[in-house]
C-alpha positions as CSV (number, residue, x, y, z in Angstrom):
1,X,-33.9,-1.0,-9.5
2,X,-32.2,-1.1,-5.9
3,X,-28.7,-2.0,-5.1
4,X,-27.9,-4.8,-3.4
5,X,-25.0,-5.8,-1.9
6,X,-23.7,-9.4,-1.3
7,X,-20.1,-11.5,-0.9
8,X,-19.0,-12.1,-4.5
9,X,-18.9,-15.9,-5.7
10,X,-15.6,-17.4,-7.0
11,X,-17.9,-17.1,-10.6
12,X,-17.7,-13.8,-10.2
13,X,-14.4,-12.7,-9.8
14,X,-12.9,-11.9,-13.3
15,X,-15.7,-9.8,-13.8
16,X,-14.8,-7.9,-10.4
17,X,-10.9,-8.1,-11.4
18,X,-11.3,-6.6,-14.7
19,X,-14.0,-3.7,-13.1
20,X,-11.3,-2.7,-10.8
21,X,-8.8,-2.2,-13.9
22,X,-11.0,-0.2,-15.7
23,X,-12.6,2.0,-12.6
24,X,-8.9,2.5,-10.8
25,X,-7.1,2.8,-14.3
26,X,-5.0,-0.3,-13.5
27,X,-3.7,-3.4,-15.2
28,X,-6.4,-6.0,-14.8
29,X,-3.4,-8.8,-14.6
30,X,-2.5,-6.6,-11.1
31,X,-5.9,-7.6,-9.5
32,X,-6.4,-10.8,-11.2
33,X,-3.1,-11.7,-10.0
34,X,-3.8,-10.5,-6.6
35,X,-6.8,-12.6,-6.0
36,X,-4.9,-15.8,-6.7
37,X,-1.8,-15.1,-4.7
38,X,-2.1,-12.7,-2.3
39,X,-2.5,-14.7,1.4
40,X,-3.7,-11.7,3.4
41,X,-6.6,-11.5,1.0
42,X,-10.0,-12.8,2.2
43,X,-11.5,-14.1,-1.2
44,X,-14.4,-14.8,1.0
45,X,-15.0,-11.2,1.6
46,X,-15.0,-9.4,-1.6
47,X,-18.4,-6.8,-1.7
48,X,-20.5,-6.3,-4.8
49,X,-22.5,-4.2,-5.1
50,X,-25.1,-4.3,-8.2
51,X,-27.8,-2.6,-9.9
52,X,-29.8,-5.9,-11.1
53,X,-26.9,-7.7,-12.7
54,X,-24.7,-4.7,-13.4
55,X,-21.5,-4.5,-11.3
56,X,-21.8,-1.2,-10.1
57,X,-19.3,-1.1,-6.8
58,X,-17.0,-3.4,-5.0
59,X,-14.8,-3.9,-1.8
60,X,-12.3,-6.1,-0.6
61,X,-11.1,-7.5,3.0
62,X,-7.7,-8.3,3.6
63,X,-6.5,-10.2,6.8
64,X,-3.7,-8.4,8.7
65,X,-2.9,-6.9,12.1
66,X,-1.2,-4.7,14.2
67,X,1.5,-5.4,16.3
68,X,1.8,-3.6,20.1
69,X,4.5,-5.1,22.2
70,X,4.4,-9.0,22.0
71,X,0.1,-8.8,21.2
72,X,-1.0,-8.7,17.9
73,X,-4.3,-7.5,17.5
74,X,-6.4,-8.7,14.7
75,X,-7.3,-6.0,11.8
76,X,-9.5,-6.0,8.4
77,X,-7.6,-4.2,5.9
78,X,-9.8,-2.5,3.2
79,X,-8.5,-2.3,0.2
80,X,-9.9,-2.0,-3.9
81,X,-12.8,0.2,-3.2
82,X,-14.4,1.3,-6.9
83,X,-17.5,2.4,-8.0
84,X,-18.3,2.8,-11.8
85,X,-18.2,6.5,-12.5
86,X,-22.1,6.3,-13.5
87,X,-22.7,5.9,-10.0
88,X,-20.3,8.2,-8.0
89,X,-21.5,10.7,-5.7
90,X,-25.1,8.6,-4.8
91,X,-23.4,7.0,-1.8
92,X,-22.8,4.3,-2.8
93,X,-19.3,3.8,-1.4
94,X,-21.0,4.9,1.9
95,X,-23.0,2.0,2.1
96,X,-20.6,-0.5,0.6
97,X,-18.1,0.5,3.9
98,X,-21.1,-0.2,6.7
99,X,-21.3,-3.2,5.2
100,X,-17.9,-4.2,5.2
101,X,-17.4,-2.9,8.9
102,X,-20.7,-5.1,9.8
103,X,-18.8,-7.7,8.1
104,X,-15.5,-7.3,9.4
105,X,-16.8,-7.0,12.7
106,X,-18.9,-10.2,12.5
107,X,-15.5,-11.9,11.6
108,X,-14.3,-10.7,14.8
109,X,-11.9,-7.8,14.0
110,X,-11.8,-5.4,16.4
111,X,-10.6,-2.8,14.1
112,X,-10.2,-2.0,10.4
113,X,-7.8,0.1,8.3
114,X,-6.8,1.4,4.7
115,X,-5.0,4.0,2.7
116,X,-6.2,7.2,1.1
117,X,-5.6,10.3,0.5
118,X,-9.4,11.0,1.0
119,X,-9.6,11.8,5.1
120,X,-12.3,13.8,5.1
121,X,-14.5,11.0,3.6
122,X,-13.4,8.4,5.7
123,X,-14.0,10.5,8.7
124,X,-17.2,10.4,8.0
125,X,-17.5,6.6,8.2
126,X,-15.7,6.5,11.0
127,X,-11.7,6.5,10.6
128,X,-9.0,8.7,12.3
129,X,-5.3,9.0,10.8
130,X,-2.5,7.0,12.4
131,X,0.2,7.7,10.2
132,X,1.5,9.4,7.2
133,X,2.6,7.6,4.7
134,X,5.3,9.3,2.8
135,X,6.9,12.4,2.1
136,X,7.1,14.6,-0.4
137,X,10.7,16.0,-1.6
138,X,11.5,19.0,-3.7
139,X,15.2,18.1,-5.7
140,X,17.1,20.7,-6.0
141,X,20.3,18.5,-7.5
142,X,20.9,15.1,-9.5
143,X,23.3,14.2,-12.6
144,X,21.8,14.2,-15.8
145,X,22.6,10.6,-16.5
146,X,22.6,7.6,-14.0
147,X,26.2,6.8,-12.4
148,X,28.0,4.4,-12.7
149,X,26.8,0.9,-11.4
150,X,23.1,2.2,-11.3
151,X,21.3,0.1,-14.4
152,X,17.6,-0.5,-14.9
153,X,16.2,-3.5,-13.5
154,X,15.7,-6.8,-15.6
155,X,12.9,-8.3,-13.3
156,X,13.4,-12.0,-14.5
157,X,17.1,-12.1,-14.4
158,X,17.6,-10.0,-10.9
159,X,14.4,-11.6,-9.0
160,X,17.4,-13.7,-6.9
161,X,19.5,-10.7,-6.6
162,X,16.3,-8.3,-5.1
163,X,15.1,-11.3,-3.0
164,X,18.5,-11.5,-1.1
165,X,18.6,-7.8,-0.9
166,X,15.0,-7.2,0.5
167,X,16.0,-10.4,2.9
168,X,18.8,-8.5,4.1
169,X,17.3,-5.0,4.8
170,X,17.1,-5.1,8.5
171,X,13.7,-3.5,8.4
172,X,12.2,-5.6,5.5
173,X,9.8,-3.4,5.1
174,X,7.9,-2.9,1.4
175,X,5.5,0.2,1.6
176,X,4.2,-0.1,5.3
177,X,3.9,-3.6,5.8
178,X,6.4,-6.0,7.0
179,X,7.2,-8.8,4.6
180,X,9.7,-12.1,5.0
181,X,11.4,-12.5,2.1
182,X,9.4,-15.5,1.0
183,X,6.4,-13.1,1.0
184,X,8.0,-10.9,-1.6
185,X,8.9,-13.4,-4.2
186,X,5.6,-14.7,-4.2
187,X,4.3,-10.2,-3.7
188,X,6.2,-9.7,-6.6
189,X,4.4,-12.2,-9.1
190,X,1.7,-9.6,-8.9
191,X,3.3,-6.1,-7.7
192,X,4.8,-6.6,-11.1
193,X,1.9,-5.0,-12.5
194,X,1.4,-2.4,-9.7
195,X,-0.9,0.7,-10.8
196,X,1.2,3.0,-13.0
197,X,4.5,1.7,-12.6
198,X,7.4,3.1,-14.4
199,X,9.6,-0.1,-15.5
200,X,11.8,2.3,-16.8
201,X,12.7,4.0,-13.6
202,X,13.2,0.5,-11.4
203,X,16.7,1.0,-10.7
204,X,19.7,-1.3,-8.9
205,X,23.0,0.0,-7.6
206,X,25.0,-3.4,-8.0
207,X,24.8,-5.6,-5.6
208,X,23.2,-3.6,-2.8
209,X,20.2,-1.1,-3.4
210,X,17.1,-1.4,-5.3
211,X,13.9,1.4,-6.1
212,X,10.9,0.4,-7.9
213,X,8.8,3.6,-8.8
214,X,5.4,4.9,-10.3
215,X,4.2,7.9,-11.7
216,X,1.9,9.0,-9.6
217,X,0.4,12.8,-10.1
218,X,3.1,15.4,-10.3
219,X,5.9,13.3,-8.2
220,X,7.6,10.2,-8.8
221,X,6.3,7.8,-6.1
222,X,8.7,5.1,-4.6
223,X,6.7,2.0,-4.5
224,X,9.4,-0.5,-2.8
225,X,12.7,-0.1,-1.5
226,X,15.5,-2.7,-0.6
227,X,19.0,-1.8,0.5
228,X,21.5,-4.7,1.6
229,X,24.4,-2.5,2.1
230,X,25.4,1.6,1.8
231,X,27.7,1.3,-1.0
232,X,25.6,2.0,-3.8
233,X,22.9,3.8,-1.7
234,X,24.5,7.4,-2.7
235,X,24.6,6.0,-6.5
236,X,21.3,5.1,-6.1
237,X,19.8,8.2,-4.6
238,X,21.4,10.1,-7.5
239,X,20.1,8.8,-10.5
240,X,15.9,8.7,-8.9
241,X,17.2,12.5,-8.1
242,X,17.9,13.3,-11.5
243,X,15.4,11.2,-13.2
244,X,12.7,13.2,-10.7
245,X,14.2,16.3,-11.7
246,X,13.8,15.4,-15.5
247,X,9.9,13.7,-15.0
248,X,8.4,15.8,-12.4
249,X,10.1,18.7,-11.9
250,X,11.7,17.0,-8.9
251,X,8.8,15.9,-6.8
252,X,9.4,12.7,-5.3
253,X,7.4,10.9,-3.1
254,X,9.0,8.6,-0.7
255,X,7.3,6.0,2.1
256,X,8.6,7.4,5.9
257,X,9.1,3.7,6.2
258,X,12.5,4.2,3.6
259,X,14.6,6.2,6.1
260,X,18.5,5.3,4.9
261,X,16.7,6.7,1.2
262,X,14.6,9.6,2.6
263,X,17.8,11.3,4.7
264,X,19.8,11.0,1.3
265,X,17.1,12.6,-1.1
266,X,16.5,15.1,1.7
267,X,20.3,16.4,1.6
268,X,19.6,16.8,-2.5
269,X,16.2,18.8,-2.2
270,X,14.8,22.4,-1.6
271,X,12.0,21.3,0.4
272,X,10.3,18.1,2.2
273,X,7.1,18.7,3.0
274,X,6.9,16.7,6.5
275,X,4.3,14.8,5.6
276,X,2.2,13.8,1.6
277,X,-1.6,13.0,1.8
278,X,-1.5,9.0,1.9
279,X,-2.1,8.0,5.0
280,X,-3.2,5.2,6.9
281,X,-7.0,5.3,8.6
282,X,-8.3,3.2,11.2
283,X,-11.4,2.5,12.8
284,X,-12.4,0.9,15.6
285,X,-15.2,-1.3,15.3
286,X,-15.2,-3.3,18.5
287,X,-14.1,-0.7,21.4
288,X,-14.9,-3.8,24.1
289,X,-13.4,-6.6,21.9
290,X,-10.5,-4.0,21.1
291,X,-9.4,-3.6,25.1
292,X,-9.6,-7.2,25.3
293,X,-7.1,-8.1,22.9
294,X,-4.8,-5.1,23.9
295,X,-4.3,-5.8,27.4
296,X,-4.5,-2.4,28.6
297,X,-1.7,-1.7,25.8
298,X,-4.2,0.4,24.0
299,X,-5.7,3.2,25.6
300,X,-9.3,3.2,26.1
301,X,-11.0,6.5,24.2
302,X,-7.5,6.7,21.8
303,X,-8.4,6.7,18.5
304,X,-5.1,5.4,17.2
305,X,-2.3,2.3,19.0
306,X,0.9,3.6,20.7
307,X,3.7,4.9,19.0
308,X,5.9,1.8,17.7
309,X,3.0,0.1,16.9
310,X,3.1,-1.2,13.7
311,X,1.0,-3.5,10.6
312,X,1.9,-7.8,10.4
313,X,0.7,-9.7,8.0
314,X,-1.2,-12.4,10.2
315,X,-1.6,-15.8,7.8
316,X,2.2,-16.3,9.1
317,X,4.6,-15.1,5.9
């Protein structure tokens, strides 16, 4: 029987939410949790694709933009592409892409973006790499036990504490997007549950400096960051040092977004590879529509914005 691929039905979206925890090895509550609180998500514009009744693939579109001076220019975010292992490598992913670009493009998005550490693939449908994501550090150095002041986190009893801490980072920034605080209390009911996290390696340094982690291949990967003040931050940078060192042989891979952390984990390692494989792609999917919105800002035949560009969420948190 043929695939066919339509925009999933309110009806159909536990079936989708628990799909994508069993084909991207996730807690279900992660996506389930997503779907009902995330604002940048377009619940209108979730793919499936089936084989008769059988869920066999699915996308998502997520509403955010990009920010170039004072223009922000409207973006689709992809995001929760899976495809049940039965029917990998028969293109199906492919196809379920072209039809979220016609989509997105119908919407009137100029562009649209996502983050993998498949290029090559993506290239093919269309994407170029704007930025790396993170970095990759080698630890040479960290204590064998956390210092003093540096405790696990208890996420019910410290949600005030990380929310003021977050509010006061002067970036605010949470992986690559930039978040109010109001945005990452109500993130957090579902980033709780992020893919692989480690809750025992969620760490605060008193008052002033958070990490949340996961274990992702052979590094620890930082997932958020917060840091309110530098006393703390050293503290801090010592004990996801030595808890690196004793998990994954030191690897530790850290968002280039988390530059007060990065600079301190880079005076403690061998080696920082300049850039890790999780990057963010764009496309451009409306070159005329694209120069419109930019105002000349973007330059016509670049692939990728100007530097100091960078992602808004555009439903106003």
């Amino acid at each position: 029987m043929a695939v066919t691929t339509t925009l999933a039905q309110p009806g159909e979206f536990a079936e989708i939410t628990a799909f994508c925890g069993k084909w991207l090895s996730a807690d279900p509550r992660y996506f389930e949790l997503r779907m009902a609180l995330d604002p940048t998500m377009r619940r209108d514009r979730i793919l499936a694709a089936r084989d008769g009744d059988t869920l066999v693939s699915t996308a998502r579109l997520f509403d955010i933009g990009i920010m170039m001076g004072d223009r922000t220019i409207k973006c689709a975010g992809i995001g929760d592409v899976c495809t049940d292992k039965g029917w990998r490598g028969k293109g199906l992913a492919t196809k379920l892409l072209i039809e979220a670009h016609r989509v997105a493009q119908e919407d009137g998005y100029p562009l649209t973006a996502l983050g993998t550490e498949h290029h090559d693939f993506y290239r093919r449908v269309g994407y170029e790499c704007w930025k790396r994501m993170e970095t990759i550090f080698t630890l040479r150095t960290g204590p064998a036990s956390p210092p003093a002041g540096v405790r696990r986190i208890d996420f019910v009893r410290d949600l005030g504490l990380l929310r003021r801490i977050y509010g006061s980072w002067t970036p605010r920034l949470a992986a690559y997007p930039f978040r109010r605080p109001e945005f990452w209390e109500h993130h957090h009911k579902w980033t709780s549950y992020h893919p692989g996290e480690d809750p025992t390696l969620a760490l605060i340094a008193g008052e002033n400096a958070y990490v949340r982690t996961s274990s992702w291949g052979d590094a620890v990967k930082v997932i958020e960051f917060g840091c309110s003040a530098n006393p703390g931050l050293e503290a801090l940078a010592d004990a996801l040092a030595g808890e690196a060192l004793k998990r994954k042989d030191g690897r530790i891979r850290v968002p280039v977004v988390c530059r007060e952390l990065a600079g301190l984990l880079q005076a403690r390692s061998v080696s920082a590879e300049s850039s890790g494989d999780l990057s963010l792609m764009l496309r451009i999917a409306d070159p005329n529509a694209l120069e419109q919105a930019a105002g000349g800002l973007w330059k016509k035949g670049e692939m990728v914005p100007p530097p100091g560009s960078h992602f808004w969420e555009t439903d106003g948190w």
